[in-house]
N, C-alpha and C positions, 0 to 999 in steps of 0.2 A: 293492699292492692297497689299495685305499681303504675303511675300516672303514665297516660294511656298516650300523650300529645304533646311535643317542647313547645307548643304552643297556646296561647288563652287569645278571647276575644273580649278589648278591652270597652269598658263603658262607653256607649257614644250619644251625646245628645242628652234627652230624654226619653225620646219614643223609639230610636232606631233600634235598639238594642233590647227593649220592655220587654218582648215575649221570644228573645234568642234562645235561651237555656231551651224552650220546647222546642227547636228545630235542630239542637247540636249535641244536645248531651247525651240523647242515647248513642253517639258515637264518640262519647270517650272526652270529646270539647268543653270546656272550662271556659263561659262569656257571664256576664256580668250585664244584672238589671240596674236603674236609678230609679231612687226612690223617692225622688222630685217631686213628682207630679201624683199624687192622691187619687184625684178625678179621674186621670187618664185611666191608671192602674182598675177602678172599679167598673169604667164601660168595658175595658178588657174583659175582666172578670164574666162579665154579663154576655159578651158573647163566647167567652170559652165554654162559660156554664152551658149556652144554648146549644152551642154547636154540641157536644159532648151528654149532652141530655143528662145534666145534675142539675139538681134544683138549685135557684138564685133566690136569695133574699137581700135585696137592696140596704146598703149601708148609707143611709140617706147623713146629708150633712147636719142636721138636728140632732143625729146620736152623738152619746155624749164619746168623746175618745175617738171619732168617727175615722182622723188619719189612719193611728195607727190601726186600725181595728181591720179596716179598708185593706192596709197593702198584709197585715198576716191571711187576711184572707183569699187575696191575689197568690201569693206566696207558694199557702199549702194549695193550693188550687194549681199550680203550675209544677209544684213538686210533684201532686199526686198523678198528674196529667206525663209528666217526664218519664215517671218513674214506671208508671204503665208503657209507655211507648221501650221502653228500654227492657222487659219484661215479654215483652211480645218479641222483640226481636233475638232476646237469648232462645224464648221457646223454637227452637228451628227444628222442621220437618224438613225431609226430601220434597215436598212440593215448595216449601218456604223458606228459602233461607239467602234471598237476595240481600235483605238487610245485614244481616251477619257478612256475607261477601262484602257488601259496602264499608263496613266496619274495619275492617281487614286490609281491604285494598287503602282505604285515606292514609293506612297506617307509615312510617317510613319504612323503606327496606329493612333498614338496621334495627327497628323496632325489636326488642328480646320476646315481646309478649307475640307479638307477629310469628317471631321462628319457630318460638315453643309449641304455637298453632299450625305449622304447617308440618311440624316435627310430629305432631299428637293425629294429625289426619292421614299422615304418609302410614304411618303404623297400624293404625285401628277406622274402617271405618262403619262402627256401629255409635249408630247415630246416640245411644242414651250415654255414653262413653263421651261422648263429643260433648251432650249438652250440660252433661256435669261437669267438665273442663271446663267452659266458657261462664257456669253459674259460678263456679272458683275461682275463675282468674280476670275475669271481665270488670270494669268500674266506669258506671256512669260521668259525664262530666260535671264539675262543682254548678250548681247554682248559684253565682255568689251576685250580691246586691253590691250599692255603693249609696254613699251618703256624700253630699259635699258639705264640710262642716262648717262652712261661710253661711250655708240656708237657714238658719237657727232664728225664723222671725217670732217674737212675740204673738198671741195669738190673741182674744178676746170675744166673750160673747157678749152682743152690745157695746155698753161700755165699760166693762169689767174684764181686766188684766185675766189671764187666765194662769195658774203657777206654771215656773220654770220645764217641768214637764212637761209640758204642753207646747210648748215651743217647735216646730219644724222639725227639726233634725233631733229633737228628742224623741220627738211620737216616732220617728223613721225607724229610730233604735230600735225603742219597743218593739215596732211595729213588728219585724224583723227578729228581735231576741223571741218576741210569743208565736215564732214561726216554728212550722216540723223539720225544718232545711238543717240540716249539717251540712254546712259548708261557709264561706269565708263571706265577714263584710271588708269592704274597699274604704278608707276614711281618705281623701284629697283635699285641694282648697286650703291648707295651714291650719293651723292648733287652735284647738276651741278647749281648752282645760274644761270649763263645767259640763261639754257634752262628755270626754273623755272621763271624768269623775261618775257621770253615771252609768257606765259601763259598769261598775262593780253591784250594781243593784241585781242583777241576771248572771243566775249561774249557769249558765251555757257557756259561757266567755271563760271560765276558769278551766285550768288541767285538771285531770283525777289524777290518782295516785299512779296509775299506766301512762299518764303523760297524754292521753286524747281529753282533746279538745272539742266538742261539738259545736259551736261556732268561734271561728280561727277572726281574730283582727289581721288585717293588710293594713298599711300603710303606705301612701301612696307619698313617697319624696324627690327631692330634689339634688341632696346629697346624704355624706356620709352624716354629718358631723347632726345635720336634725332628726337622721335617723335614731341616732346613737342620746341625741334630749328626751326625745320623743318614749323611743325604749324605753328609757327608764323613769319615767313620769308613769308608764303604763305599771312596770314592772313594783313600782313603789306601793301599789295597790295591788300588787299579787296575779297581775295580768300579764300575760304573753304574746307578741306581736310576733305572728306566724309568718311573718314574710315582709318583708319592706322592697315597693314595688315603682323603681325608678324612672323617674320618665323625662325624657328631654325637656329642657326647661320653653325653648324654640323651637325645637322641630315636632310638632305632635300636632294633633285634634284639639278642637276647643280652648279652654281657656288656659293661656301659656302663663307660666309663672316663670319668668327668666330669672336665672341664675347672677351672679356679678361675675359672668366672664366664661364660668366654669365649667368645661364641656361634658359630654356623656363620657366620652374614653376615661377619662383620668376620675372620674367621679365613681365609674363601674371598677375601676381598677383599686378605688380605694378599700371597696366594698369587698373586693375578692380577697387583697392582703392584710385585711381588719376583721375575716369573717369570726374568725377562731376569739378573738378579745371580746369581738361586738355580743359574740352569745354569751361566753364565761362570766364578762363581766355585769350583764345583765341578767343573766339565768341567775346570778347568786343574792341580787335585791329582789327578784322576785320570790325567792324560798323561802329567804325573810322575811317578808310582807306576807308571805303563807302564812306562816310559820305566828307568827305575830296576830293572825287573824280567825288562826286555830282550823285551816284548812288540809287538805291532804294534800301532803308533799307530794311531787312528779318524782316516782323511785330514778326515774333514767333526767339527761340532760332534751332540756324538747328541741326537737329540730327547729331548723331556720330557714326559707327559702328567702334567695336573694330572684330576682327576677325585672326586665327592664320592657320598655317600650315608647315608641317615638321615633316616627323616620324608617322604620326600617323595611326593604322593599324587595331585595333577593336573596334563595337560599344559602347565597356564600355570604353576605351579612347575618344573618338567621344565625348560621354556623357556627360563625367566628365568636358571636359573642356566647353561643353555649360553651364554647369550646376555651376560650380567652379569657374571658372572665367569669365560666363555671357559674353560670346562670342555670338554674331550675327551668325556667319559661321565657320566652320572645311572646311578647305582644302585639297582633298585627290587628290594625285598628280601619283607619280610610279606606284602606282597600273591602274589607270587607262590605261597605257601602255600594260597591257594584255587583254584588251579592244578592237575589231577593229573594233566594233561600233562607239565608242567616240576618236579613236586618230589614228594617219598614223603609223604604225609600220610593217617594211616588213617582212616573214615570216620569214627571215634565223637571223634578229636581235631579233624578238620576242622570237622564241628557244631558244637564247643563255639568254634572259628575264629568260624564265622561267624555266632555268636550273643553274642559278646564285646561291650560295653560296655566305655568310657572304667576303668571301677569295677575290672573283669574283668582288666584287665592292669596292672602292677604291677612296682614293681623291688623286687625279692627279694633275700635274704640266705642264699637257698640253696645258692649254689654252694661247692665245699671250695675253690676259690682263694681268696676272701675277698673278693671282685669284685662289686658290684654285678651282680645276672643278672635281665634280664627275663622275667620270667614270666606264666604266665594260670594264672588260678585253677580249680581244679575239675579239672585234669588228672593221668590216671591213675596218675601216677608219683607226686603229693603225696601222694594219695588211699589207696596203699599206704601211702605213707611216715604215715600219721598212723594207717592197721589196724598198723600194727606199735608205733606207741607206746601204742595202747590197749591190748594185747597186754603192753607191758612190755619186747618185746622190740626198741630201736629200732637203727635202723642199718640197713645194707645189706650183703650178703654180700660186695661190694667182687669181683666175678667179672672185671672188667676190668683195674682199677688202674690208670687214665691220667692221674688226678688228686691220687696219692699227694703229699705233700710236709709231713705231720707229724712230726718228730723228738721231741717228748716224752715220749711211751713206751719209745722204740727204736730201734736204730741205725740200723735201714731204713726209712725213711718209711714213714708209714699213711694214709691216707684219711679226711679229719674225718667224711664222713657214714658211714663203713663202722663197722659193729655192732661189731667189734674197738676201736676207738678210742671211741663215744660210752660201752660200758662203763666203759671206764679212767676217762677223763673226769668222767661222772655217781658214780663211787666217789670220785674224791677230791672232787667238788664235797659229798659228802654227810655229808663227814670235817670241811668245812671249816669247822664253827661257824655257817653263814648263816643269818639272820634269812629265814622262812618266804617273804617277797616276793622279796627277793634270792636263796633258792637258787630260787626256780622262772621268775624271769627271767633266770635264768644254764643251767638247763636247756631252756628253749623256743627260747635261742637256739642247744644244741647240735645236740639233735634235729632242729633244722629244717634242717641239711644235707642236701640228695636227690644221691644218686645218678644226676646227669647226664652222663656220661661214657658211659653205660650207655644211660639214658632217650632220651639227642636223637639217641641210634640207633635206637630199635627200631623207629619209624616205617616203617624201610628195609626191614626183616624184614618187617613185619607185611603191608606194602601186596605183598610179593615171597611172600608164603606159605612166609615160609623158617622154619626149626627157630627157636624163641626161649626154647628151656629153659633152656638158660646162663641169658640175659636179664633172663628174663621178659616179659609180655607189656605192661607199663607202657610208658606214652609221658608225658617230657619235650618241654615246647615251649616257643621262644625268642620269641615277635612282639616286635615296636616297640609303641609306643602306638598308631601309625597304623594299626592293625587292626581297632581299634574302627569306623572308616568302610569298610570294605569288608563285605558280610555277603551273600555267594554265592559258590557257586560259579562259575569262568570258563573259560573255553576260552583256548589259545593266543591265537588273531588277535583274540578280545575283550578281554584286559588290554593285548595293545599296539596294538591301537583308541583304548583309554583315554588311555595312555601319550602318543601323538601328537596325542588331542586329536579324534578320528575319531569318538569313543564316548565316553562316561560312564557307568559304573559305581556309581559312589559315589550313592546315592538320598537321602541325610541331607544335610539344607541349612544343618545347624551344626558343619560341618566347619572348625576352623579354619585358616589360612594354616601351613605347617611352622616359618616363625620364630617367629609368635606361639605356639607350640606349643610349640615348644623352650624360649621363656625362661618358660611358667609351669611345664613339667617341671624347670627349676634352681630355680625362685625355692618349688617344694613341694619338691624335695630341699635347700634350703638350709634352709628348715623344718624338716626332719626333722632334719634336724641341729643342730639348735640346740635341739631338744625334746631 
């Protein structure tokens, strides 16, 4: 099947993005779930079940494996759900066939699959004729997950270690590999070698002998040279990494991982003039690691998709980079936020979406990874977080714990912005002798951890009218800088109007180009650092 969109809709948050694949892949779109959140995933479940009258049986947290067990159950649940709506819409009758027109029309002009459809209805128009065409040449969009492989907390019942499998980002795998999906997971966040070792336990992750893949690894990098480690750490275990998926190290959504200096242009470029060596040379330790492991050789060489995203906001950048550096796919991310066809976003965070200024969005120090995390200012979840330090009492009940990984209190990691840890903390900082300046810029950087783990879900509740008393009703938001030029709300067929260039969205005529964008987002964070 011939990939239907040069564009995907990449992972945002936790909740934004949860239940996208059911609103976009019967047309052709390729978006991307997180497999973060457990909890969230099974109240989903519970009203997809409801609404759709399949019976629910609750994955209560007492079962044993109960993560992973939880999201293959969201999973096929969302497949089977996809894949019916994408089924209904091939079935087209003369009273029914708006969807199929919708399908069609999002498509670009130059689309091949587009012409071949207009070239097959100019000719013939007997409708069984028609629906056989479109059962042959029509393809659903990927469901693909993402894992961030920083999540990998030790787990424990009671007070008993639970084995390495059991860990976060382990069960996610599983969770994931014992899914029905054929389609891709997303790995981000840098190298976890023991997760990426246990990818070889699941044979869905390996070629057959025709070279398919039923679940494709992505790699989510930064540049060439970790791609090209990365590869062949995969490939030495007889793995294939189906795409390696670049994204600005500055300019993006959520949590930035800056590069030392080195921009998207030159990092895509390397990718484009390296693509032919990057497979060769890694196609050939992976056949020997087949080979070595008594598995069936890939008769052909398997493809590679290169693919980028971060910053990018009109269709002559869109363009450029298919066209420049011979990209597979353009990622368009924040924008999709003012979206509430394609993403969870509650009305009182969207406003403040599409009322952001350049000024408004910001890379933050709030995350407990210790990660650069972009944020916008004024959103609910800060806004608690700073009534609780006027209060005295700062922190967060820590209700999730996805974010754990403080050891200096205790043997079980804690959560830096959880009320449990910023006590401990703020006592010995207060023990500590500091001079009045130094102790209060050493506590505004404690306090200023939020509970995002928690926050870049509740979006998912809130827009779903689901229970958020665990929670709370605060909303975490991740945008790019490129949010500040978007400021409405859209409809499906109108951002990818935009997208292709059909439409324009954007009404601000000092938007700048996404490179120039990107190197003065390094050249004020190399500021900041030097301040």
């Amino acid at each position: 099947m011939v990939k239907t969109h040069s564009f995907h809709i990449p992972v945002m948050g936790i909740g934004f993005t949860v239940d996208t694949p059911l609103k976009v892949s019967q047309y052709g779109i390729d978006s991307v779930i997180s497999l973060t959140d457990d909890i969230l995933l099974e109240k989903l479940r519970k009203l997809y079940s409801d609404k759709f009258k399949i019976p629910y049986y609750e994955i209560a947290e007492k079962n044993e494996d109960c993560r992973a067990k939880r999201i293959t159950s969201y999973l096929d649940l969302i497949n089977n759900l996809a894949k019916k709506k994408f089924e209904e819409l091939k079935n087209i009758t003369i009273e029914k066939s708006n969807n199929i027109k919708k399908y069609f029309n999002m498509l670009p002009d130059d689309s091949s699959i587009k012409q071949k459809f207009k070239r097959v209805t100019a000719e013939s128009f007997d409708l069984n004729e028609i629906k056989s065409w479109i059962k042959d040449n029509l393809s659903m969009g990927s469901i693909d997950v993402n894992i961030m492989t920083k999540l990998d907390k030790k787990n424990y019942i009671k007070d008993k270690k639970l084995p390495v499998e059991y860990n976060d980002a382990h069960a996610a795998l599983r969770g994931y590999a014992n899914s029905d999906l054929r389609s891709s997971l997303i790995l981000s966040a840098g190298i976890n070698p023991r997760l990426y070792s246990y990818f070889e336990q699941f044979d869905d992750f390996y070629a057959d002998e025709n070279g398919e893949i039923k679940k494709k690894i992505v790699l989510k990098v930064s540049d060439y040279r970790s791609a090209l480690i990365q590869g062949k750490f995969f490939a030495k275990k007889g793995l294939w990494i189906s795409e390696y998926r670049v994204e600005s190290g500055l300019n993006c959504g959520g949590h930035a991982f800056a590069t030392d200096g080195y921009l998207m242009g030159p990092i895509l470029a390397a990718f484009r003039d390296n693509r032919k060596e990057l497979v060769q040379s890694i196609h050939e330790i992976m056949v020997n690691a087949l080979f070595k492991k008594n598995r069936p050789l890939p008769k052909i060489e398997l493809p590679l998709k290169i693919t980028a995203q971060g910053g990018v906001g009109t269709a002559e950048e869109h363009q450029f980079l298919i066209e420049h550096y011979q990209l597979d796919s353009v990622g368009w991310g924040s924008p999709f936020l003012l979206v509430p066809e394609v993403t969870n976003v509650d009305e009182a965070t969207e406003k403040l979406l599409k009322e952001s200024k350049e000024n408004d969005l910001y890379l933050s120090n709030i995350s407990p990874l210790a990660v650069p995390f972009n944020s916008l200012k004024g959103n609910s979840k800060d806004l608690a977080k700073l009534s609780l330090i006027d209060k005295e009492i700062p922190g967060s009940s820590c209700p999730k714990k996805y974010l754990i990984s403080n050891k200096e209190f205790s043997e079980k990691p804690i959560c830096t912005a959880s009320r449990q840890y910023q006590h401990l903390k703020l006592k010995e900082l207060y023990k500590a002798g500091l001079s009045p300046d130094e102790l209060q810029n050493k506590v505004d950087k404690i306090v200023d951890k939020a509970c995002i783990c928690v926050g870049l879900g509740t979006s998912a509740l809130l827009v779903n009218n689901l229970d958020t008393r665990i929670e709370g009703s605060e909303v975490s938001v991740c945008p790019g800088p490129n949010m500040a030029y978007f400021s409405k709300t859209m409809g499906l067929k109108e951002i990818i109007d935009h997208i292709y260039g059909k439409a324009n969205v954007i009404t601000r005529t000092d938007r700048p180009n996404m490179f120039v964008k990107e190197l003065k987002i390094y050249t004020d964070f190399l500021k900041g650092k030097i301040e």
